[in-house]
C-alpha positions as CSV (number, residue, x, y, z in Angstrom):
1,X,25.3,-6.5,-51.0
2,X,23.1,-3.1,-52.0
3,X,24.4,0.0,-50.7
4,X,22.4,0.8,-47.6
5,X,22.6,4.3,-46.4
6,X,22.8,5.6,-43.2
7,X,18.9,6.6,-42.5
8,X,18.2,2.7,-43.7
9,X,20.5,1.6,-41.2
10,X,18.4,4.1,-38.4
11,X,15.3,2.7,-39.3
12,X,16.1,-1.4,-39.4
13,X,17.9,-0.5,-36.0
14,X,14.4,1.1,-35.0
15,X,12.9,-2.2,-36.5
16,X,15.0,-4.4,-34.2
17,X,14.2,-2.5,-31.8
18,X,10.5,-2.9,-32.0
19,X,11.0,-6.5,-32.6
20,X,12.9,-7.0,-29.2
21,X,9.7,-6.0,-27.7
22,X,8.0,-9.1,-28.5
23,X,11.2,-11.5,-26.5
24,X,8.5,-12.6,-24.1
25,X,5.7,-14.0,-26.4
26,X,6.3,-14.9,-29.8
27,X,7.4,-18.2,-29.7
28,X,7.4,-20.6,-31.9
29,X,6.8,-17.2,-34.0
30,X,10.3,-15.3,-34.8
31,X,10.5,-11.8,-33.0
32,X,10.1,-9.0,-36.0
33,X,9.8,-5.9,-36.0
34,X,8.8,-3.4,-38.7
35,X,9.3,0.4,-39.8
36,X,7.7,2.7,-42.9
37,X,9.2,5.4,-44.1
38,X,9.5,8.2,-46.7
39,X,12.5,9.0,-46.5
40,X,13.5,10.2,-43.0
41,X,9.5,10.4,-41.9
42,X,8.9,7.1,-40.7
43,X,4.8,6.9,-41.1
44,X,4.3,3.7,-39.2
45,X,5.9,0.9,-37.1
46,X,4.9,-2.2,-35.5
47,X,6.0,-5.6,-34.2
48,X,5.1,-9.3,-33.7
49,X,3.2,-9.7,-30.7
50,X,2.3,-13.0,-30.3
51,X,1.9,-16.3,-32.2
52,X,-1.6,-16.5,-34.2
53,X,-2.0,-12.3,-33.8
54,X,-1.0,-9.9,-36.5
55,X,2.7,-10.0,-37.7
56,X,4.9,-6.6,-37.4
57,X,4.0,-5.6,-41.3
58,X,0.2,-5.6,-41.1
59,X,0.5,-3.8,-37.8
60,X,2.9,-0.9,-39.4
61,X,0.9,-0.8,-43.0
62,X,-2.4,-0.2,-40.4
63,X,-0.5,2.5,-38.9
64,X,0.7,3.9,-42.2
65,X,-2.6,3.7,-43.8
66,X,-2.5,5.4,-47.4
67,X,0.7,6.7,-46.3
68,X,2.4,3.1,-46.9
69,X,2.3,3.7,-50.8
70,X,5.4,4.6,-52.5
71,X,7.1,4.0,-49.2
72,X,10.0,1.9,-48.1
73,X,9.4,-1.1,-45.6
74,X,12.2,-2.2,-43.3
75,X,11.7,-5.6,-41.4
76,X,13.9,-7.6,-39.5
77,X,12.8,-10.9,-41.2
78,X,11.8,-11.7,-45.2
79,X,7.8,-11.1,-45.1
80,X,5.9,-14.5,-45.0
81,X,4.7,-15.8,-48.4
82,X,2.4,-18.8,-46.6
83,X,-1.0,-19.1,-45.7
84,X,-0.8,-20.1,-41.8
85,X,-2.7,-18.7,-38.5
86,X,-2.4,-15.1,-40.9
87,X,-1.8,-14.6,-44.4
88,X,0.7,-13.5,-46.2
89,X,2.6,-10.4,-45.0
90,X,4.0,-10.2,-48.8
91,X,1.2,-9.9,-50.8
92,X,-0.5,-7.1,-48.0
93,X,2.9,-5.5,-48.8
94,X,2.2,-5.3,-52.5
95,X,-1.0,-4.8,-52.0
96,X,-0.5,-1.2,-49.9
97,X,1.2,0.2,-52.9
98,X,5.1,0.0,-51.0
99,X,8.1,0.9,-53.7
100,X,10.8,-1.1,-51.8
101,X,11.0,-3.6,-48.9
102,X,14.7,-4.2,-46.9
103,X,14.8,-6.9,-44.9
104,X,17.6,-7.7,-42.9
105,X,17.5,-11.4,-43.7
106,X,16.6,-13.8,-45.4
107,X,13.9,-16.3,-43.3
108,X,15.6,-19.9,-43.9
109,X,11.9,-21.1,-42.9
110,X,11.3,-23.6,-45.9
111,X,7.7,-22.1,-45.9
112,X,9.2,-18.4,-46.6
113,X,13.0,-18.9,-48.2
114,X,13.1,-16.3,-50.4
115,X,9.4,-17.2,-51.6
116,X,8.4,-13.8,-49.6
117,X,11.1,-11.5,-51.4
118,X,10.3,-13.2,-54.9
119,X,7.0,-12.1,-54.8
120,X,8.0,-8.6,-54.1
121,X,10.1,-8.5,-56.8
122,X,7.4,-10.2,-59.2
123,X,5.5,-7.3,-58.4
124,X,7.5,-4.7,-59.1
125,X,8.9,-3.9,-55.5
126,X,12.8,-3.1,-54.9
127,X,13.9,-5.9,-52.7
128,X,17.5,-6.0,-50.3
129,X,18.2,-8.3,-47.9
130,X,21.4,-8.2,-45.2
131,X,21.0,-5.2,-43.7
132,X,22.2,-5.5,-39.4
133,X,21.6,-9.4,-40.3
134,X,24.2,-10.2,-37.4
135,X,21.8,-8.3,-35.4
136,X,18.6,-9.5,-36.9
137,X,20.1,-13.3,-36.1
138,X,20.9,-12.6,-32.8
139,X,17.6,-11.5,-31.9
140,X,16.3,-14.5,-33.4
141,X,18.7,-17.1,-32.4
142,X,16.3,-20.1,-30.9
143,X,14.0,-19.6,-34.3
144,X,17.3,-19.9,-36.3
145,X,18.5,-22.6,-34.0
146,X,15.3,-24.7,-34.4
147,X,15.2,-24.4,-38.1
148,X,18.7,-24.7,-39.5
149,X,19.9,-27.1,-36.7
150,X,16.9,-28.8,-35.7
151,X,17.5,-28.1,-32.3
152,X,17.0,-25.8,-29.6
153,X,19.6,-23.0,-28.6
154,X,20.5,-24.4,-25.2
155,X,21.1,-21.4,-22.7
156,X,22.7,-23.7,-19.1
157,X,22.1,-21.0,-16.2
158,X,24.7,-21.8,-13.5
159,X,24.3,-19.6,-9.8
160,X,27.7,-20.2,-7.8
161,X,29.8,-18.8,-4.8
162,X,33.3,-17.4,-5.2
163,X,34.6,-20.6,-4.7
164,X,32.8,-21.9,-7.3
165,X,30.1,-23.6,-5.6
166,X,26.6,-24.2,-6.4
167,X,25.3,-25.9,-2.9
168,X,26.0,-27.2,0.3
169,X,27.1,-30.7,1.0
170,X,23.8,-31.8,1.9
171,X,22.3,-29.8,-1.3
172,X,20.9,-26.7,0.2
173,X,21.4,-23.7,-1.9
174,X,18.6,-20.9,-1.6
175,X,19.8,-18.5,-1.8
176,X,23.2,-18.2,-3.1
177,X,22.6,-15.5,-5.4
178,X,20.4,-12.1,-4.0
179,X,17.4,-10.3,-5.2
180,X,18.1,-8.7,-8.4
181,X,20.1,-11.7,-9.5
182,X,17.1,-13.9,-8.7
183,X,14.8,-11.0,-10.7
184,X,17.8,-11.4,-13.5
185,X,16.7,-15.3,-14.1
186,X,12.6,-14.7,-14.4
187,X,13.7,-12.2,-17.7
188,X,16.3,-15.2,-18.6
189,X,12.8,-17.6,-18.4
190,X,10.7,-15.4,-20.1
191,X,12.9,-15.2,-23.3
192,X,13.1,-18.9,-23.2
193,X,10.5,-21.7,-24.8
194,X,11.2,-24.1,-22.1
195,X,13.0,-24.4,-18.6
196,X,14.6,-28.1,-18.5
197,X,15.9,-29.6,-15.3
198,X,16.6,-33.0,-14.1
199,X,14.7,-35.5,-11.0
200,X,17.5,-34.6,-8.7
201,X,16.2,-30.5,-8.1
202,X,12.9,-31.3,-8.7
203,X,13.4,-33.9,-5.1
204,X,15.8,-31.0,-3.5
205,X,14.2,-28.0,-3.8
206,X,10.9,-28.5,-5.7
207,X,10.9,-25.3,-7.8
208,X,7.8,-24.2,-10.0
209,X,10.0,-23.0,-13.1
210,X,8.1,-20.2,-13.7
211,X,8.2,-16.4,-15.1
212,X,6.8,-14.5,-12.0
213,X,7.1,-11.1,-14.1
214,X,4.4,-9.7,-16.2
215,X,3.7,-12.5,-19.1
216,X,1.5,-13.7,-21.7
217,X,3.3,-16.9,-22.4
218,X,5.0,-19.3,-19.8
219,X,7.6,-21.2,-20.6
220,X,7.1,-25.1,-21.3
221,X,8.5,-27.0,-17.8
222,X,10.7,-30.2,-18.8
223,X,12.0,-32.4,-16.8
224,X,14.8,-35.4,-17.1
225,X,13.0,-38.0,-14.7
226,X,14.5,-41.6,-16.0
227,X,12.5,-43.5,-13.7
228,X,9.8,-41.2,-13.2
229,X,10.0,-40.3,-9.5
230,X,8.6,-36.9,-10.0
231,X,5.9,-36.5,-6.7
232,X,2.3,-36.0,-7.6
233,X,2.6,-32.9,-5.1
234,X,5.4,-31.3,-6.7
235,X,4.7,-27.6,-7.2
236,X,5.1,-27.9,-11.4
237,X,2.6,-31.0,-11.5
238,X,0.1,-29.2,-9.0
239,X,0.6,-25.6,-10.3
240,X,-1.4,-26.2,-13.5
241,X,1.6,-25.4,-15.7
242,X,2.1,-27.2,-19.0
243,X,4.9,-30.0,-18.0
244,X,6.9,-32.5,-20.1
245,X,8.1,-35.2,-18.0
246,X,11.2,-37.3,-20.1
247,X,11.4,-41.1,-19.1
248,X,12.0,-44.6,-20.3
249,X,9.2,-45.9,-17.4
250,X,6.1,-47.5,-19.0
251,X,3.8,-46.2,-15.7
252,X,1.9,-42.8,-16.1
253,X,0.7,-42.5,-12.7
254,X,-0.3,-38.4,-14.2
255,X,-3.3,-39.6,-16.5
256,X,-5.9,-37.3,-14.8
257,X,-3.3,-34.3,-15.0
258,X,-4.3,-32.5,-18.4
259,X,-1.2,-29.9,-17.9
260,X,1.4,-33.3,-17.4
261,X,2.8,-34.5,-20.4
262,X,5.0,-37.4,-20.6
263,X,7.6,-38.1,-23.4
264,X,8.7,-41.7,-23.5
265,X,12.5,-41.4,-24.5
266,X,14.0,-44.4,-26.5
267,X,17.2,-44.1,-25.2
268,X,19.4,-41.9,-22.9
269,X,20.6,-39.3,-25.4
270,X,20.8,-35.6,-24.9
271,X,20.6,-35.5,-28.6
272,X,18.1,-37.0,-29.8
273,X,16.2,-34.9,-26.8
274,X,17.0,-32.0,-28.4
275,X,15.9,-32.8,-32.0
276,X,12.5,-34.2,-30.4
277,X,11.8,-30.7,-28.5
278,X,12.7,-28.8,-31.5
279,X,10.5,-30.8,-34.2
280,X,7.5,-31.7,-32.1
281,X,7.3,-29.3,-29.5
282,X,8.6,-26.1,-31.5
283,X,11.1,-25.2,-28.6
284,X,13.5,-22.7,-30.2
285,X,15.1,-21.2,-27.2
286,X,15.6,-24.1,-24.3
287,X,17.2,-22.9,-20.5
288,X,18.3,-25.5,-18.7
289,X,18.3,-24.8,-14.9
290,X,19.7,-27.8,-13.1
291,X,22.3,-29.1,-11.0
292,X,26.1,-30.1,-11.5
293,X,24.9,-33.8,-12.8
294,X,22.6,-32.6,-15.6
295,X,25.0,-29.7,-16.6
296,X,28.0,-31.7,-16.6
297,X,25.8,-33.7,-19.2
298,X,25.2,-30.6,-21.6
299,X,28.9,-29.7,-21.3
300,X,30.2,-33.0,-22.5
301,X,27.6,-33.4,-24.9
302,X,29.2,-30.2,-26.0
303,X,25.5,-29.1,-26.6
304,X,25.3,-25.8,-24.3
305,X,25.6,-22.7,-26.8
306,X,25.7,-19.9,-24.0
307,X,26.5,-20.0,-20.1
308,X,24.5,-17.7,-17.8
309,X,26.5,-17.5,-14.9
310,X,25.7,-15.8,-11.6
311,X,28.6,-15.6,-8.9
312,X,27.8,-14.5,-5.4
313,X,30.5,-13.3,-3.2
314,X,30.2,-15.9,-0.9
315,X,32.4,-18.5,-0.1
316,X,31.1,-22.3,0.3
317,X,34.3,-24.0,1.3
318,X,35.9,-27.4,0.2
319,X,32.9,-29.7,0.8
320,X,30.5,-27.7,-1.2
321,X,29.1,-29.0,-4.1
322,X,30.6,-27.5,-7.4
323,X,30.2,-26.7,-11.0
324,X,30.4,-29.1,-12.9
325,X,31.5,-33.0,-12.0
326,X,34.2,-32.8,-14.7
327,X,37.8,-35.2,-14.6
328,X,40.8,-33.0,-14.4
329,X,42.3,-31.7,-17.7
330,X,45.8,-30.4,-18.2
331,X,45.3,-29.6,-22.0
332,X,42.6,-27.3,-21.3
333,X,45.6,-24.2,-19.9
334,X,47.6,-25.0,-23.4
335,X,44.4,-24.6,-25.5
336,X,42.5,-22.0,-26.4
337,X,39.1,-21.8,-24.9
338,X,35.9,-22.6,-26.4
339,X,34.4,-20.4,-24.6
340,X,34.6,-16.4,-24.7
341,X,32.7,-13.4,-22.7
342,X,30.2,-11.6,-24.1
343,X,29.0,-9.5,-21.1
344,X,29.3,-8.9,-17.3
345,X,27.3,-7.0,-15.8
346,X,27.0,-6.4,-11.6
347,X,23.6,-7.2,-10.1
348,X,23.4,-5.7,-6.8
349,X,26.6,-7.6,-5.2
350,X,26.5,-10.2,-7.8
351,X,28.3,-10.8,-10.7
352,X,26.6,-11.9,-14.2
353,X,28.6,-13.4,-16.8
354,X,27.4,-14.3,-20.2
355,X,29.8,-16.8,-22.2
356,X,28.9,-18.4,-25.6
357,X,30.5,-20.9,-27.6
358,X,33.2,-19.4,-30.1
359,X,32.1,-19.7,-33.7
């Protein structure tokens, strides 16, 4: 790896930075961010916004102006090389004169793969790649997900009691969590491509799945309906919302609904889900929001990557409904856990845990 001094490492932290900025809106689009800089004087900085708009590079070199030649470009993702919805952040790279580009990784996109950095070096520009790339790949971990596993990352949000429970006996459960955790799950939406749930919430509680916070994109709304009982009134069929509906019925009873989409699914697989939202509905980061059935299913699918867990103080008793509808399992206090905490955090009187799976 290059030597990377400590003012490079200011400004690609500045660059992920500015790339965070874009969580919201850029999907299918990785988030990226980009700094230019003489030396310490950084002379312009930008970001993606949004999918088909200008990427973070040609928003910095505007910024820059004449100032971008002999300069040094930090990014958070290898420029482009490809003609899509913009052209090719590379060649507008070589083209403002810029001495040396850093990127903190490489994009495995088989579009970009290096292409974007051999083009740079063909003309003339330093190149270095792997500067805060744990960073960079964290910000982009549904992009990353979708295109080196052919998947989604799969975020399973879980609100419980003390006890552990996530409803009532009789399946009431608003509101177990308060306010700011409630506000806490429309920034967890936003991030996301999609919000997947199954039948049985959409018949309990009929939810929109929604971001109700300032947004230019809104998540895709899927849900697990085998037999397709999903009501005509429901709120996410009536709202307008883009829905996918995922069945192995042959009706469609939602033909004059443009925003209803349904996905025939060959067989009951989790897996083969996945793979289908990733390839033909570019979903890179997927939240699933359901109840103990559907959860249980991700869990033993072993397909969840991270657990957003809200715990109210609150205590449900016996007959509650819990977590997850899992056998007991002796082995699992001998063995380490596949799990580990990343974060807690206290929101208002309830607690927010982040767990992902151990690498």
């Amino acid at each position: 790896m290059p030597p990377f001094t400590h003012q490079d490492t200011q400004h690609m932290q500045l660059a992920l930075a500015l790339a965070w900025q874009g969580r919201f809106s850029t999907s299918p689009n990785p988030r990226v961010g980009c700094v230019i800089a003489h030396g310490s004087q950084i002379v312009g900085q930008g970001y993606h916004v949004q999918a088909g708009a200008p990427h973070a590079e040609v928003h910095a070199l505007a910024q820059a102006g004449a100032l971008a030649r002999g300069a040094t470009a930090y990014v958070t993702l290898e420029p482009c090389a490809h003609h899509g919805r913009t052209p090719p952040c590379a060649e507008a790279l070589v083209r403002a004169g810029v001495s040396r580009v850093v990127a903190a990784m490489q994009d495995p996109n088989p579009l970009v793969a290096g292409k974007g950095l051999a083009i740079l070096r063909q003309a003339g520009t330093q190149t270095a790649s792997g500067l805060c790339e744990a960073e960079a790949r964290a910000l982009n971990r549904g992009f990353l997900s979708r295109i080196e596993r052919q998947r989604p990352f799969v975020k399973l949000k879980i609100a419980a009691s003390l006890d552990g429970k996530t409803a009532l006996a009789n399946g009431a459960s608003q509101w177990i969590t308060g306010e700011a955790a409630r506000a806490d799950v429309q920034i967890q939406r936003a991030e996301s491509c999609a919000v997947l749930t199954g039948i049985g919430t959409i018949l309990a509680d009929n939810p929109q799945l929604n971001v109700r916070i300032p947004t230019i994109r809104q998540p895709l709304r899927i849900v697990l309906d085998r037999q397709l009982r999903t009501p005509a009134r429901s709120r996410i069929i009536q709202d307008g919302g883009e829905t996918l509906i995922c069945t192995q019925s042959p009706a469609n009873p939602f033909a004059d609904y443009p925003n209803v989409h349904i996905y025939r699914q060959p067989e009951n697989d989790l897996s083969s889900l996945l793979a289908h939202l990733a390839r033909e509905h570019q979903i890179g980061e997927l939240m699933v929001e359901a109840g103990s059935t559907l959860a249980t299913a991700f869990i033993q699918a072993d397909l969840a990557d991270e657990i957003v867990y809200y715990q109210a103080p609150k205590i449900l008793g016996d007959s509650a409904r819990g977590l997850f509808r899992l056998p007991e399992n002796e082995n699992t206090l001998t063995r380490p856990s596949k799990w580990q905490t990343v974060s807690v955090e206290a929101l208002g009187d309830d607690i927010k845990w982040v767990l992902q799976r151990k690498r």
